[in-house]
C-alpha positions in Angstrom: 103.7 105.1 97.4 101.1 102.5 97.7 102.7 99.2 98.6 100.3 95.6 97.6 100.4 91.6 98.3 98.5 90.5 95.3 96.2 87.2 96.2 97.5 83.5 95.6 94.3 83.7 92.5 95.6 87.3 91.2 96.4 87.2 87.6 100.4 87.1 86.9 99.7 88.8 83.8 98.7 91.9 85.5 101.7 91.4 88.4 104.1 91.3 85.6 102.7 93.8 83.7 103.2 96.7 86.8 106.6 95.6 87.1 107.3 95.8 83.5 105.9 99.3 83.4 106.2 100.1 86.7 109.5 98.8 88.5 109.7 100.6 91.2 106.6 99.8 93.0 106.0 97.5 95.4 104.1 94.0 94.9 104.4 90.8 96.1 102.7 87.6 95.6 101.5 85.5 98.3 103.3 82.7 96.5 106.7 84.5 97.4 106.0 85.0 101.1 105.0 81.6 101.5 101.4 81.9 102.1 100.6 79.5 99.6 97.3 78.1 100.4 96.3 80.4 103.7 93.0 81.2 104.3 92.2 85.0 103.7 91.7 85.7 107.2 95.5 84.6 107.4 96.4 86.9 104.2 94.6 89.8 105.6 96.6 89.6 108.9 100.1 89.6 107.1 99.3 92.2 105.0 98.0 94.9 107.9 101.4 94.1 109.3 103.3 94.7 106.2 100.9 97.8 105.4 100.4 96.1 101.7 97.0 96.9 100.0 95.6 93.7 98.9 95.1 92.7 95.3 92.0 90.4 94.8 89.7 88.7 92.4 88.3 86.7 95.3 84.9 88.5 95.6 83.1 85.6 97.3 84.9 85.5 100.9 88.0 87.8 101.0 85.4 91.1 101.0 83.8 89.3 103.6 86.7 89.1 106.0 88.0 92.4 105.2 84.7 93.8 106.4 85.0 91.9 109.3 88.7 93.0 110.3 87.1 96.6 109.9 84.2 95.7 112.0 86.3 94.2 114.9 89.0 97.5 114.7 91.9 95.7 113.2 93.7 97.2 110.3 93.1 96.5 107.4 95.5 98.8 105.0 93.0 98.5 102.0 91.4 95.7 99.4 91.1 95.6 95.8 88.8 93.5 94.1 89.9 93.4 90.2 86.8 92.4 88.3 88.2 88.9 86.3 86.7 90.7 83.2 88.7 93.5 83.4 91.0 94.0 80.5 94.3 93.3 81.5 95.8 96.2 80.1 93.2 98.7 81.9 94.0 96.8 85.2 97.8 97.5 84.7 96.7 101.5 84.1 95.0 101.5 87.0 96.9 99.7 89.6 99.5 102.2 88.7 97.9 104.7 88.5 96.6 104.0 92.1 100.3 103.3 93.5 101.7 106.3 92.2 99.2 108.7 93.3 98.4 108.1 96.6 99.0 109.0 99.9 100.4 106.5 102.7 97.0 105.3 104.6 94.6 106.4 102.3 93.1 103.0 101.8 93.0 101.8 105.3 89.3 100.3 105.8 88.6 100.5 102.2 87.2 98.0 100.0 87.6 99.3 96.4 86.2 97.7 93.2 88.2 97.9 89.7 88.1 99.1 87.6 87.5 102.7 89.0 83.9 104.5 87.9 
């Protein structure tokens, strides 16, 4: 099962909503690693080494520095950006949906845009 660090920015709504419905996967907040306030380079680096698939709305620079960990051959376990108009419900469904059904790795170098086409 997919395992994710949602970003410091990541709606709570949609963090408590996967654990409501969802209890046994895996998500963290960077708020309860104590990352509060680390630069995404920092963020990216924690989760390779935790193998967590990052949780985003931070289109503007965390893309950016994921492309460049891939670039540079560093892990990067996988990234999703959540589009901030997504309905909060249908992000839930997906991020779910997503945790239970794939395979360990599966992400690694991919930059993934929600919700899914």
């Amino acid at each position: 099962m997919a395992r994710f660090l949602a970003d410091e920015n990541f709606n709570n709504q949609i963090v408590r909503g996967i654990l409501r419905q969802a209890p046994n996967i895996d998500i963290v907040r960077i708020q309860d690693v104590d990352l509060l306030g680390a630069n995404d380079a920092t963020v990216l680096e924690r989760a390779a080494t935790a193998g967590q698939i990052i949780l985003t709305h931070d289109v503007a620079t965390m893309i950016t520095f994921a492309y460049q960990r891939i670039q540079a051959g560093l892990s990067m376990p996988g990234l999703f950006e959540v589009n901030r108009r997504v309905p909060v419900g249908l992000a839930i469904e997906e991020i779910i949906l997503i945790a239970e059904c794939s395979l360990e790795g599966e992400w690694e170098g991919q930059v993934i845009f929600l919700p899914l086409q």
